[in-house]
C-alpha positions in Angstrom: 13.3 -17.0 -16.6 9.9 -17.2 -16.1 8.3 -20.5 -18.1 5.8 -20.6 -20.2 3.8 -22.8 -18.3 1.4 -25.3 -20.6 -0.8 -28.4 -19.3 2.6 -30.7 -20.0 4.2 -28.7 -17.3 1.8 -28.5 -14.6 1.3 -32.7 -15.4 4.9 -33.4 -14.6 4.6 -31.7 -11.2 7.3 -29.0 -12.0 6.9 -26.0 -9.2 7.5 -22.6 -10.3 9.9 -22.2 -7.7 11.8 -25.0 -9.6 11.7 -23.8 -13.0 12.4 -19.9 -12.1 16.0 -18.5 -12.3 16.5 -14.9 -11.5 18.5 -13.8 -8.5 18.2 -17.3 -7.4 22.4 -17.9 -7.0 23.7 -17.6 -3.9 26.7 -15.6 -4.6 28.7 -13.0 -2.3 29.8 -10.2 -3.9 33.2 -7.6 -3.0 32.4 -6.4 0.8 28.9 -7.8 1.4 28.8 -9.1 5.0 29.8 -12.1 6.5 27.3 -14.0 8.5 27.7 -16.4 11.5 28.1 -20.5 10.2 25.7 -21.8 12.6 23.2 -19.4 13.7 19.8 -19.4 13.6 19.5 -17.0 11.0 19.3 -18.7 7.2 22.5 -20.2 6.0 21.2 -18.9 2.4 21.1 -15.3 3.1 23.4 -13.3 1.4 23.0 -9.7 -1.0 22.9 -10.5 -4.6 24.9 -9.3 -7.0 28.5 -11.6 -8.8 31.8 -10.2 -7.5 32.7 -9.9 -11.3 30.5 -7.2 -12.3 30.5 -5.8 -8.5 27.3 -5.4 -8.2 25.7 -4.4 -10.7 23.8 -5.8 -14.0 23.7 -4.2 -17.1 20.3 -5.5 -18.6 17.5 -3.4 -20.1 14.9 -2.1 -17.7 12.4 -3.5 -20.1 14.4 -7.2 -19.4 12.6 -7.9 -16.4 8.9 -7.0 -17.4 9.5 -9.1 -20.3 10.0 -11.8 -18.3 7.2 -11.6 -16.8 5.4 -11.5 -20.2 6.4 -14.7 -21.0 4.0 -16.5 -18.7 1.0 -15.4 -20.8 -1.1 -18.1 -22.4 -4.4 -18.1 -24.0 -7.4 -19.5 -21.6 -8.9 -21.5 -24.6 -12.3 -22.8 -22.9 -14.6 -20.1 -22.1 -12.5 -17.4 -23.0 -15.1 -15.7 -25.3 -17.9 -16.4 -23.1 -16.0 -14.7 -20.3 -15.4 -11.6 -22.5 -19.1 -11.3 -23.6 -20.4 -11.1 -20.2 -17.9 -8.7 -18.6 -18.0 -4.9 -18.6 -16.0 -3.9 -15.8 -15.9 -1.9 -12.6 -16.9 1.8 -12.4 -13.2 2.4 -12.0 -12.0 0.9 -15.1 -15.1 2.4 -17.7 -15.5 6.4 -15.8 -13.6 9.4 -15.3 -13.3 12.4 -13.1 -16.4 15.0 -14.1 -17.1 17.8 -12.2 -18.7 16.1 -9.1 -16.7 13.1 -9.0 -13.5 11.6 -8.0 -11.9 8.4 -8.3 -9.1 6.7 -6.6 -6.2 5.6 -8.6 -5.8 2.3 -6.7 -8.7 0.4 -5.4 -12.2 0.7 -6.2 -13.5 4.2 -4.1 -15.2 7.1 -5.9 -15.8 10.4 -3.8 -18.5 12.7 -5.1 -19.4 16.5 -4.3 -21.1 19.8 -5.5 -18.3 21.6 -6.1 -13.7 21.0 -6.8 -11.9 23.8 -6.4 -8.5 24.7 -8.0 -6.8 27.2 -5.4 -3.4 28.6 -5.7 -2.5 29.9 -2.6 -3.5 29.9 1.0 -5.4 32.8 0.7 -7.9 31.8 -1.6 -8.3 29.1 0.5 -8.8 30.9 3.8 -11.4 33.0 1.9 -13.5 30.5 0.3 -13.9 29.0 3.6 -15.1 32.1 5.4 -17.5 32.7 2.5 -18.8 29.1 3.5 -18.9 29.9 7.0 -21.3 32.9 6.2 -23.5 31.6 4.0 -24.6 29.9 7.1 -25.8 26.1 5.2 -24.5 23.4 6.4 -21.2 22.4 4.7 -18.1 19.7 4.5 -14.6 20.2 2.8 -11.9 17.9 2.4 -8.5 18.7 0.2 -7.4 15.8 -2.0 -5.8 15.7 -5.6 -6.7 13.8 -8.4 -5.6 10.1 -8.9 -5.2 10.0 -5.0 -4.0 6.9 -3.4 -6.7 6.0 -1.0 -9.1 3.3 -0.7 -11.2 4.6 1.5 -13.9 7.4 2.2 -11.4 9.7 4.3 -11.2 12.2 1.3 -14.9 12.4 0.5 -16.3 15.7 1.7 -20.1 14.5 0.9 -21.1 11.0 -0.4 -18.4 8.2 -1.1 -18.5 4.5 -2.0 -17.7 1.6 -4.3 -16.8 1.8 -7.8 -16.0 -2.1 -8.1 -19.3 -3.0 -10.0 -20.2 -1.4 -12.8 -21.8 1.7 -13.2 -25.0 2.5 -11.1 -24.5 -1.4 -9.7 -22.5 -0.4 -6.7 -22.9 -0.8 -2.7 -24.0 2.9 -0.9 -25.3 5.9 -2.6 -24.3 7.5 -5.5 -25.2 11.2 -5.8 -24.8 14.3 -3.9 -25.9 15.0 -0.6 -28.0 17.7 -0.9 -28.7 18.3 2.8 -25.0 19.6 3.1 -23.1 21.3 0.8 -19.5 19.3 -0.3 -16.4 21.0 -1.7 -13.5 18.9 -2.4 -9.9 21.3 -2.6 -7.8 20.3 -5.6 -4.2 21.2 -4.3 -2.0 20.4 -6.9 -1.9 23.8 -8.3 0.1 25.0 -5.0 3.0 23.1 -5.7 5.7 25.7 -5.7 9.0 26.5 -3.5 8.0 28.8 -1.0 11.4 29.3 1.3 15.2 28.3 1.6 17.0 28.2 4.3 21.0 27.2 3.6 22.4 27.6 6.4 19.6 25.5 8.5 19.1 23.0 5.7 15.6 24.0 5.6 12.9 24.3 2.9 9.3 25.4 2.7 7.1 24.1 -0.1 3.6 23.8 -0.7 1.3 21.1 0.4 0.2 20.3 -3.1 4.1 19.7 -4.3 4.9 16.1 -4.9 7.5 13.5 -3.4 9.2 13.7 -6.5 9.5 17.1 -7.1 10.6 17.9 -3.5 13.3 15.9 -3.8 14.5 17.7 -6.9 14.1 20.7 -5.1 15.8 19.6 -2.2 18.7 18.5 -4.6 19.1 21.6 -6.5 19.1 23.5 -3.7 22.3 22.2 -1.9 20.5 19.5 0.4 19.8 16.2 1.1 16.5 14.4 1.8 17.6 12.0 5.0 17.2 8.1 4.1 14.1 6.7 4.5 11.9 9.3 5.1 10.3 9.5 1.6 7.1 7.1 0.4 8.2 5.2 -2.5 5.9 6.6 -5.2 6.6 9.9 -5.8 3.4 11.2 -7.3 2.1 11.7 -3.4 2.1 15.2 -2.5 3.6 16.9 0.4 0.7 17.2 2.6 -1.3 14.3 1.9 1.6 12.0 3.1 2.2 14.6 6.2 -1.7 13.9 6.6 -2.0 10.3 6.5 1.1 9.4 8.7 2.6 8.2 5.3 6.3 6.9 5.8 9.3 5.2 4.9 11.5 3.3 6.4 14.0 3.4 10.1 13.7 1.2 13.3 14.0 3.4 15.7 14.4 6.6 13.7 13.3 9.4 11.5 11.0 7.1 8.1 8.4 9.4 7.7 7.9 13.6 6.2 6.2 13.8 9.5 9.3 13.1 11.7 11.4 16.4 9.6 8.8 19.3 9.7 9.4 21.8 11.9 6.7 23.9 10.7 3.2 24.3 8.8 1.0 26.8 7.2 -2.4 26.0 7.7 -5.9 27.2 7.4 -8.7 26.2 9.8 -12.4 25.8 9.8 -13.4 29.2 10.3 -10.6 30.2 7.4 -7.9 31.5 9.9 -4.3 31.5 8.4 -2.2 29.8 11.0 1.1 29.4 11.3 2.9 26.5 13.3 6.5 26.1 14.3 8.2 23.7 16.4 9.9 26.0 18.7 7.1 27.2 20.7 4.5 25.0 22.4 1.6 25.9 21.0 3.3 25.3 17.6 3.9 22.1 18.6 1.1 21.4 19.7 -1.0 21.9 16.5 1.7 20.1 14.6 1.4 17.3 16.7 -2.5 17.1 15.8 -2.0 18.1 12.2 0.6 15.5 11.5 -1.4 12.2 11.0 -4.1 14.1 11.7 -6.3 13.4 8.7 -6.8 17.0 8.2 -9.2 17.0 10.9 -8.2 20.7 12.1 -7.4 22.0 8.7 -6.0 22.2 5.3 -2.1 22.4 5.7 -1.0 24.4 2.6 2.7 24.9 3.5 5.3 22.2 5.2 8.7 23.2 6.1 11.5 20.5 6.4 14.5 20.2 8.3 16.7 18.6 5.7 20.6 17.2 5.6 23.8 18.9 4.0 24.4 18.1 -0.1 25.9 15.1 -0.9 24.3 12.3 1.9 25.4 8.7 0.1 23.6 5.7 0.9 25.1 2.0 0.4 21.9 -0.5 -1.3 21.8 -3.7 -0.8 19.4 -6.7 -2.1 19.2 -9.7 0.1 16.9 -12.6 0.0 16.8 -16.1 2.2 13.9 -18.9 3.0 11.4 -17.7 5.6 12.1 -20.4 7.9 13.5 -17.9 10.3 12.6 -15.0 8.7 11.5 -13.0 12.4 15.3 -13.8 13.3 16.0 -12.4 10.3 14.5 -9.5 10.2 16.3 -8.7 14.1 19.5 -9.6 12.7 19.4 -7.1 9.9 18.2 -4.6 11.8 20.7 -5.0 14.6 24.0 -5.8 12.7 23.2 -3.5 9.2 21.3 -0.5 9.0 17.7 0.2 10.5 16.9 1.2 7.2 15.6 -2.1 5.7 12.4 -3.4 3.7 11.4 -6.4 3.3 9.1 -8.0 0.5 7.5 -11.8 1.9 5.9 -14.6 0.2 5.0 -17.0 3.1 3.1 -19.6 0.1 6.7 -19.0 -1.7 8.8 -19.7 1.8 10.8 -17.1 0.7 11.7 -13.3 1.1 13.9 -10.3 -0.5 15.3 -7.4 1.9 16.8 -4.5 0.7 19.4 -2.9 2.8 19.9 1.1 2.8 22.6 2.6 4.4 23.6 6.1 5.3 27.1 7.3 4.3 28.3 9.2 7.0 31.2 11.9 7.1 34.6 10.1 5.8 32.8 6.5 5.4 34.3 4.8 2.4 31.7 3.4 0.4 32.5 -0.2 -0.2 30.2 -0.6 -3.0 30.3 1.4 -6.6 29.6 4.9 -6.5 26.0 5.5 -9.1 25.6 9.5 -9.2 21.9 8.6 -11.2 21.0 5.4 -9.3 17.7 5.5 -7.8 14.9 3.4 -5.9 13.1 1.2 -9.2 10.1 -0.1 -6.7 7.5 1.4 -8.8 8.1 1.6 -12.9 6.0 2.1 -15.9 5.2 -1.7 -17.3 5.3 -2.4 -21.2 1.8 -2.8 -22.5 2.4 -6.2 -23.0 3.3 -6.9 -19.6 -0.2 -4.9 -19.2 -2.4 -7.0 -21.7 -0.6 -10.2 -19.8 -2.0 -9.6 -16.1 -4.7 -8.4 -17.3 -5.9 -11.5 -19.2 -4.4 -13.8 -16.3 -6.4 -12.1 -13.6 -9.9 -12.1 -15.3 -9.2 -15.6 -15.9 -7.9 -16.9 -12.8 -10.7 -14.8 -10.3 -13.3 -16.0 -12.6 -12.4 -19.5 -11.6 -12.8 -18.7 -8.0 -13.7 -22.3 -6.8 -11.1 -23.9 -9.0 -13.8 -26.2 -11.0 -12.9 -25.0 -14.7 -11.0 -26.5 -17.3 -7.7 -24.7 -16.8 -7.8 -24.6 -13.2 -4.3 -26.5 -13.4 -2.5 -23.9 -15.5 -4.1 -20.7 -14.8 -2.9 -21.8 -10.8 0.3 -22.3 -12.0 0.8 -19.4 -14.1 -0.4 -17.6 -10.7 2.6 -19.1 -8.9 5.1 -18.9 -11.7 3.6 -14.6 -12.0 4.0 -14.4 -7.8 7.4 -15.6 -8.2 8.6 -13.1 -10.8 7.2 -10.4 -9.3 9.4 -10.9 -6.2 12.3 -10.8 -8.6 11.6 -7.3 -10.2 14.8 -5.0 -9.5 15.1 -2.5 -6.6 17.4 -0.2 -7.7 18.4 1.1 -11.1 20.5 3.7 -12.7 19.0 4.3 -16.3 18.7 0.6 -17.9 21.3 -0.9 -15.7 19.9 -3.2 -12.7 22.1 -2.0 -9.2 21.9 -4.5 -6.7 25.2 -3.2 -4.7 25.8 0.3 -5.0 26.5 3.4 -3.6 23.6 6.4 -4.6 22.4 9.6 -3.3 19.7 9.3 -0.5 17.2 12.0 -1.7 16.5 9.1 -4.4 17.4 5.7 -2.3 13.5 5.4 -1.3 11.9 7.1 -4.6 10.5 5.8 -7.6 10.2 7.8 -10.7 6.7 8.8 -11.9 4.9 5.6 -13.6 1.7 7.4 -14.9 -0.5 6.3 -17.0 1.4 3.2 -16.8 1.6 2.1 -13.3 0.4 -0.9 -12.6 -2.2 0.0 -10.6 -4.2 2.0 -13.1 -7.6 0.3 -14.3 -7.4 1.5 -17.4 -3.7 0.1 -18.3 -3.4 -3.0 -16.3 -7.2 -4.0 -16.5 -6.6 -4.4 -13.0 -5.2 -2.4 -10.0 -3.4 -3.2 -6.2 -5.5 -3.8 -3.2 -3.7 -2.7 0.1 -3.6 -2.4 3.6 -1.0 -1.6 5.9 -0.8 -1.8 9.9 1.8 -0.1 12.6 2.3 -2.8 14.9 5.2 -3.1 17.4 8.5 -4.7 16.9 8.4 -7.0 19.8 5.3 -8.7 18.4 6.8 -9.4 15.0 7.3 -12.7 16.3 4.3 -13.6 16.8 2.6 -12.0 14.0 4.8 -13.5 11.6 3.9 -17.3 13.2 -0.1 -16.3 12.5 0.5 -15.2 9.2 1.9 -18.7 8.6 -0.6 -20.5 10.0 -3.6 -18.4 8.4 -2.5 -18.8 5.4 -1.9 -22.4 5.7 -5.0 -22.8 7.3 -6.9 -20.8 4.8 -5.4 -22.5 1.5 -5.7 -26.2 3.5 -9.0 -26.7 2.3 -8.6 -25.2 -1.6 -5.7 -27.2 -1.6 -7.1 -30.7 -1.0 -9.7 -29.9 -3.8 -6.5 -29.4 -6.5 -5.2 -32.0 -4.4 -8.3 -34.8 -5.2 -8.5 -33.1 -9.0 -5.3 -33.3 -10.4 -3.2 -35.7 -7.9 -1.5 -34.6 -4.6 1.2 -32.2 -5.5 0.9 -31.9 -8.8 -1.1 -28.0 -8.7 0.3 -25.7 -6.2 -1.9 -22.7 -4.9 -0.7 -19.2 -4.6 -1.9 -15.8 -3.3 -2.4 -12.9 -6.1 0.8 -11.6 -7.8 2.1 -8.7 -5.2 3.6 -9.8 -1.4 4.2 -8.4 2.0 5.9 -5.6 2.7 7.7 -5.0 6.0 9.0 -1.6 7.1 9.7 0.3 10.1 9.4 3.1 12.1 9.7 5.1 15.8 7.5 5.8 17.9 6.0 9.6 18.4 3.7 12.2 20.1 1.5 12.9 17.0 -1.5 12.5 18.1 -3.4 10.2 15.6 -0.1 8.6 13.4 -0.1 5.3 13.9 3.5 5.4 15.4 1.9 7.2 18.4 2.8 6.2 21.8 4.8 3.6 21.2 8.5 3.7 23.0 9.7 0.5 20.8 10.6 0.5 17.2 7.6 -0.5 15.2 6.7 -2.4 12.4 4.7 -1.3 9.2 3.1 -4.4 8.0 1.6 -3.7 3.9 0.0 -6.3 1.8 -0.2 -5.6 -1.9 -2.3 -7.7 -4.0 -2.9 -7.2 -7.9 -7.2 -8.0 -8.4 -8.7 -7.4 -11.7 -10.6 -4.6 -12.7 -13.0 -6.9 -15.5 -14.0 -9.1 -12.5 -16.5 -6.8 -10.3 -19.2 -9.6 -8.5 -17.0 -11.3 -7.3 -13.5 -10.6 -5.0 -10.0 -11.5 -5.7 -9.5 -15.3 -5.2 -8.1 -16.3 -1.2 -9.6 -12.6 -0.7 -10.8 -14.3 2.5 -6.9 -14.6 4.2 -7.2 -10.9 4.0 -10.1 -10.6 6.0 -8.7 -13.0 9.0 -5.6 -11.0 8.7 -7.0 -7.4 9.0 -9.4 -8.4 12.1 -6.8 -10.2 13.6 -4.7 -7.2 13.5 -7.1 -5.5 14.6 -8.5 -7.5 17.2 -5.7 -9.2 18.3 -2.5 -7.3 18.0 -4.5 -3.7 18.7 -2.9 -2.8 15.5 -3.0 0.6 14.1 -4.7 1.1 10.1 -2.6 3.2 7.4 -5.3 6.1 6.8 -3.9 6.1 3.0 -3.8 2.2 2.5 -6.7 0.7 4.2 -10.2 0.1 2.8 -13.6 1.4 4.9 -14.3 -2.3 6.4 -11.0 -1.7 8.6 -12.0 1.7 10.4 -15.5 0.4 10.8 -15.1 -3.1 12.5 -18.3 -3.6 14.9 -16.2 -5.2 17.6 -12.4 -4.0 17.6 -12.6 -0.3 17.2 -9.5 1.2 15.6 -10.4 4.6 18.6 -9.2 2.3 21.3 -6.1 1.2 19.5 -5.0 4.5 19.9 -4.3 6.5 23.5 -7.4 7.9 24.8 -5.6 10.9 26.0 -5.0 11.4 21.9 -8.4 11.4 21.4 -9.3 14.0 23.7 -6.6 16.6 23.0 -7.8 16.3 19.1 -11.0 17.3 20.0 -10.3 20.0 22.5 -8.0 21.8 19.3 -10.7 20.6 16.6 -13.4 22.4 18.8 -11.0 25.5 19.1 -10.4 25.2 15.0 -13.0 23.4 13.5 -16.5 24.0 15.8 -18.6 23.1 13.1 -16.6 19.3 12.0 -16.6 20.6 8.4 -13.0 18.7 8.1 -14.8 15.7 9.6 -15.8 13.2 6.4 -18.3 10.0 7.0 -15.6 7.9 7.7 -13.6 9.7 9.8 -16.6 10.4 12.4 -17.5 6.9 12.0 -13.8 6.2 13.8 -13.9 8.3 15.7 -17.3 7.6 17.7 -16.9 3.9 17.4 -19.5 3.4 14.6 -19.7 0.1 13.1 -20.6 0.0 9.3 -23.3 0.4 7.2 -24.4 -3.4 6.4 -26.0 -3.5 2.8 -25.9 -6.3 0.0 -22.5 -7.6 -0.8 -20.9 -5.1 1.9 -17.7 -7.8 2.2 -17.3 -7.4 -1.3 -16.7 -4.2 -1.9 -14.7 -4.0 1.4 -17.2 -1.8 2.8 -17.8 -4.7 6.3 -16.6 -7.6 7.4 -19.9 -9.8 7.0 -22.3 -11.0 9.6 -24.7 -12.5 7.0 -24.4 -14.3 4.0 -26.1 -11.4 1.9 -23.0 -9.4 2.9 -21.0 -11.7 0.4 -21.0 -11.8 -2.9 -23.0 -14.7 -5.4 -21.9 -18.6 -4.9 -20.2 -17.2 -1.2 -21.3 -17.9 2.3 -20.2 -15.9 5.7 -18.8 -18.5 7.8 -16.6 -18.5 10.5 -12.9 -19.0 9.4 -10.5 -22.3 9.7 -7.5 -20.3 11.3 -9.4 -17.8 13.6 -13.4 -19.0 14.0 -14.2 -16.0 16.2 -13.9 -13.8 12.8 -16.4 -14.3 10.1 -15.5 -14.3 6.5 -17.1 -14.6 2.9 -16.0 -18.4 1.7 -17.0 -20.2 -1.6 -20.4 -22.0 -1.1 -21.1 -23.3 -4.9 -19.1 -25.1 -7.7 -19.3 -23.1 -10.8 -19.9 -26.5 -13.0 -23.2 -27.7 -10.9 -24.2 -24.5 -9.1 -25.5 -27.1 -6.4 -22.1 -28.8 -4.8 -21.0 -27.0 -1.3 -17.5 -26.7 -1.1 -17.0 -27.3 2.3 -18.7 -29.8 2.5 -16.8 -31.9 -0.1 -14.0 -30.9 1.7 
C-alpha cells in the first residue's frame, strides 16, 4: 500500500517504487499469454490477476482511493501562511451566469450575449435565420455545460483564462459588443430519434451523451463496436463527432466518427441538411463535419452503424519496465488485439497496458464471463481522497524551486501519489476489481458518470487535469518514445542535482504531477480536419494527463516546463496533429510550427470551398479556430506561458521568479524556467546549477 511517507523515510533513502505493493507480483493467471524467453520485449510482462481467484479481486471500489489517502500529511511550516494568501483561480470560486461558461477541466471561461436552450433542429434552424436577418454582425458556437475543452474553440465571442483569480486573468473579460455571441446549449436534444434492427443502426441527438447512447444502444438489441467510445461518458454525441474524439484500434474503427453513416445538420444561413454516406455529396459534408470543429454547422442528429446484441470483449491488465516499452507496445499490438492503451511513467520506468479483445462468433472466452463489468478509468473519488490532493498540490507547486522546509517529503509524497495513481483499477463490476474478464463491449471503453466528484472538478478536488493529446504516426513511436526519455531526463537533470546537493545524492527522488501518459490508437481517414487524416499507417494518440491545483494560480504546475518542450517538439518536429478537445490555445497558436501545415493542404481548401457554400459569413468560425486556420501566432500579453495562452519569447510572458530561456533537451524552443529561490528572492537557479 501506499506509505505514509514522514521525514524518517525520505532520510533512509526508501524510493516509493520500493515501498509500494499493488499489482506489483508478477503472477500469470488461467490462459494469459505466453511470451518469448529471450526476446527483446520485457521478461516482466505479464496480465495481472492470481490464477486462484482467476482474475478477478473482490475488494471495495472505495479500497483503492483509500490507498491513496494514506499518503496525506500535514505541511507543518508555512502551512497557514500559505492558506492566508491564497484565493484561488476563477475556476474554482465562479459559476456559469448567463453570459458565461466555464470548462470543467482546465482553466478556460467562454463568455457571450446570449445561451440558448433548443430542443430540436428546428428551433435551431430558425434562430439562425432570425440572426442572418437582423443583418449585425454575429458568431454562434454549440457547446454544453461543464464541457471538456481547454481551449477557446467553443467561445462564440470573447474567451480566456480563468487560472487567476477573478478580474486578474490574461485577455479580456467581457462581451464583445462589436458582434453579437450566442453560445447553443445542446443537452436538451438528447433523445432517440430512429432504430433501425435489421441494419443495426440508430439515430440520436447530438446533445445525447456517451453514456446514455450506450444504454440506448443496449436496450435496443445492439452492440457499440470496441473501442470506439471516449472513456468519460458525460461527452455528448456531437461534441466528440466534432472534435475527432476517439478510442482506441490500430488500424481500425476507435472513434464515433469512423461508425456514422449519417448527420442532421443545420448550416450558417439555418438550412436543415441532411447527410448520408451513400451518396457523394453526403459524404462529402460528413467528411468536413466530422472533426470538423463545427465549422460548417451545428450537427443536431448522428446516425451509427452499430453491431448485433451480445459483442463480448476479453480485458486484460498488463504492466512491464519501459526499458523496451516501443517493442512493447508492437508486440501487443501485433500478437493481441489492436485494441490496447497504454498508461506511462517514464520518471517511474514503468507502464500498465490494458488489453481489449473482441469476442467473435463461437470464440470461447478464456477468461470469466462479468454480464455488469465495465471500464472504471474515470470514478467518483471519496472526499477524503479529495481534501488529500488537494492539500498535497497547493503544497508541493507552492515550493516550485524546491527551497522550503519540506521539500524532501512533499517530493516524495509526489512520487509515492504518481505511483498509486498508476495502480487504480481498470475494470470493475460493482465493488469487485476485474483484471481478466470477459464483459460486454458497449461498456469495455466507458466509465460511469463521476459528477460532481470527478477528479477534475475545481470545486471537489481543489484542483483539476491539464491535458494535451497529439495523433502522430505509428512508425515514429520509436523515436518519440527515445525524446520523451531524454526530455524528461534532461529537464529534471538540473532540479535534481539541487535535491541532489540538499539532502544527499539519492536520497530525494523527483517526479512529474500525479496523472501519466496515455497511448492509444487509431486509422487513418478522409475527414478532412481529424487528426487521423491522411495517414495510410496506424497512428498513435499520445495524451498527457497532469493533476495542477486550482489554489495555486501565479504560478504553473511544477516541471510545467517538460510540457512545453514536448508540445513544440510535437509540433515542430514530428508534424504532429493537436486533439481539438484536449489541447490548450498556446498549441494552435505556435508562431513557428503552424498546426495548418500539419494537416493536407488539399483539406484545407475543400473546407473552405463547403464553408463558403454553408457558412459565407464564418459565423461558426471562433477566435481560435481562425487563428489556425490563417496561421496566426498568439496574442503575447503578461504571463501568456502561464496561462497556456503562448509559448514565451520574453521573460514577461512567464510568470513571477521565472525566466524564458532556451531549454536543456531541445534549445531551439523557449520555455518559462525557475529564475529565483523562494528563501533569498536573489539566488539564480541556473546558475547554482
Amino acid at each position: 500500500m501506499v506509505p505514509f511517507f514522514s521525514r524518517e523515510l525520505v532520510q533512509q533513502g526508501l524510493m516509493p517504487g520500493e515501498l509500494t505493493s499493488i499489482n506489483k507480483e508478477a503472477v500469470t493467471n488461467i490462459g494469459s499469454p505466453e511470451l518469448e524467453q529471450g526476446s527483446a520485449i520485457a521478461t516482466d510482462l505479464h496480465p495481472l490477476g492470481e490464477s486462484g481467484e482467476m482474475g478477478t479481486r473482490h475488494f471495495k471500489i472505495m479500497l483503492p482511493w483509500l490507498l491513496l489517502a494514506v499518503f496525506s500529511i500535514s505541511i507543518a511550516s508555512g502551512e497557514a501562511a500559505y492558506d492566508s494568501k491564497l484565493t484561488g483561480s476563477e475556476a474554482l470560486t465562479e459559476k456559469d451566469d448567463a453570459h458565461t461558461l466555464y470548462g470543467s477541466t482546465g482553466f478556460i471561461k467562454c463568455t457571450s450575449h446570449e445561451l440558448v436552450e433548443p430542443v430540436s433542429t428546428q428551433e435551431i434552424s430558425v434562430l439562425l435565420q432570425k440572426l442572418n436577418a437582423d443583418g449585425r454582425p454575429f458568431k454562434v458556437r454549440a457547446t454544453r455545460r461543464g464541457r471538456h475543452t481547454p481551449n477557446r474553440f467553443p467561445c462564440p465571442g470573447k474567451g480566456g483564462s480563468a487560472k487567476s483569480p477573478t478580474g486578474e486573468n490574461f485577455g479580456k473579460n467581457h462581451v464583445d459588443d462589436t458582434t453579437y455571441s450566442v453560445t447553443i446549449l445542446l443537452h436538451l436534444m438528447n433523445r432517440l430519434v430512429a432504430v433501425d434492427h435489421g441494419q443495426h443502426r440508430l439515430t440520436v441527438e447530438a446533445g445525447m451523451t456517451l453514456q446514455d447512447l450506450a444504454g440506448a444502444t443496449v436496450r435496443n438489441g445492439m452492440s457499440v463496436p470496441v473501442g470506439v467510445l471516449s472513456v468519460y461518458g458525460n461527452l455528448t454525441v456531437g461534441g466528440v463527432i466534432s472534435a475527432s474524439a476517439h478510442g482506441t484500434g490500430a488500424g481500425v474503427d476507435s472513434s464515433l466518427g469512423d461508425i456514422v453513416v449519417g448527420l442532421k445538420w443545420v448550416n450558417g444561413k439555418g438550412d436543415v441538411i441532411t447527410s448520408e454516406m451513400e451518396d457523394e455529396k453526403g459524404l462529402q459534408e460528413i467528411r468536413a463535419l466530422v472533426g470538423g470543429l463545427g465549422a460548417l454547422g451545428v450537427i443536431t442528429e448522428v446516425t451509427f452503424q452499430l453491431l448485433p446484441p451480445g459483442a463480448l470483449v476479453q480485458v486484460e491488465t498488463w504492466q512491464g519496465d519501459d526499458s523496451n516499452l516501443a517493442a512493447d507496445i508492437r508486440h501487443q499490438l501485433d500478437s493481441s488485439t489492436p485494441h490496447i492503451i497504454f498508461f506511462w511513467r517514464p520518471d517511474l520506468g514503468s507502464y500498465k497496458s490494458v488489453h481489449l479483445k473482441p469476442l467473435k462468433t463461437g470464440d470461447v472466452p478464456i477468461h470469466p464471463y462479468h454480464p455488469n463489468g465495465r471500464s472504471a478509468l474515470v470514478v467518483a473519488a471519496p472526499e477524503e481522497v479529495a481534501e488529500a490532493m488537494n492539500v498535497h498540490m497547493r503544497d508541493y507547486t507552492l515550493d516550485f524551486d524546491d527551497s522550503g522546509p519540506e521539500s524532501d517529503v512533499l517530493n516524495a509524497q509526489g512520487c509515492a501519489l504518481s505511483d498509486s495513481v498508476m495502480n487504480i483499477p481498470i475494470f470493475l463490476e460493482g465493488d469487485v476489481i476485474l483484471e481478466n474478464a470477459t464483459i460486454p463491449s458497449s461498456y469495455a471503453m466507458l466509465s460511469e458518470e463521476c459528477e460532481p466528484n470527478c477528479i477534475w472538478d475545481h470545486s471537489y478536488f481543489g484542483g483539476t487535469e491539464e491535458d494535451v493529446e497529439f495523433t502522430i504516426k505509428l512508425s515514429d513511436v520509436d523515436d518519440w518514445v527515445k525524446d520523451v526519455k531524454s526530455v524528461i531526463k534532461a529537464e529534471e537533470e538540473e532540479r535534481q542535482r539541487l535535491l541532489d546537493r540538499r539532502y544527499g545524492v539519492g536520497k530525494v527522488k523527483l517526479c512529474l504531477n500525479p496523472g501519466f501518459f496515455w497511448f492509444r490508437f487509431g486509422r487513418g481517414s478522409k475527414n478532412l480536419l481529424a487528426t487521423t487524416t491522411g495517414h495510410v499507417e496506424p497512428v498513435v494518440y499520445f495524451m498527457s494527463v497532469f493533476h495542477v491545483s486550482s489554489y495555486v494560480t501565479d504560478l504553473p504546475p511544477k516541471m510545467d516546463h517538460i510540457s512545453e518542450v514536448l508540445e513544440q517538439l510535437a509540433l515542430c518536429k514530428y508534424k504532429a496533429r493537436p486533439h481539438y478537445g484536449m489541447s490548450s490555445d498556446r498549441v494552435f497558436t505556435h508562431p513557428n510550427c503552424h498546426v495548418r501545415d500539419n494537416f493536407p493542404e488539399e483539406n484545407i481548401v475543400k473546407l473552405l470551398n463547403l464553408r463558403d457554400e454553408h457558412d459565407p459569413r464564418k459565423v461558426f468560425e471562433s477566435e481560435l479556430l481562425m487563428r489556425m486556420l490563417e496561421r496566426r501566432g498568439p496574442v503575447y500579453g503578461n504571463k501568456c506561458s502561464l496561462h497556456h495562452q503562448c509559448y514565451c519569447s520574453d521573460d514577461s510572458h512567464c510568470a513571477d521568479g521565472y525566466k524564458c530561456l532556451p531549454s536543456v533537451s531541445y534549445p531551439e524552443y523557449k520555455v518559462c524556467k525557475v529564475r529565483f529561490s523562494k528563501q533569498s528572492g536573489k539566488v539564480n537557479v541556473k546558475e547554482e546549477l
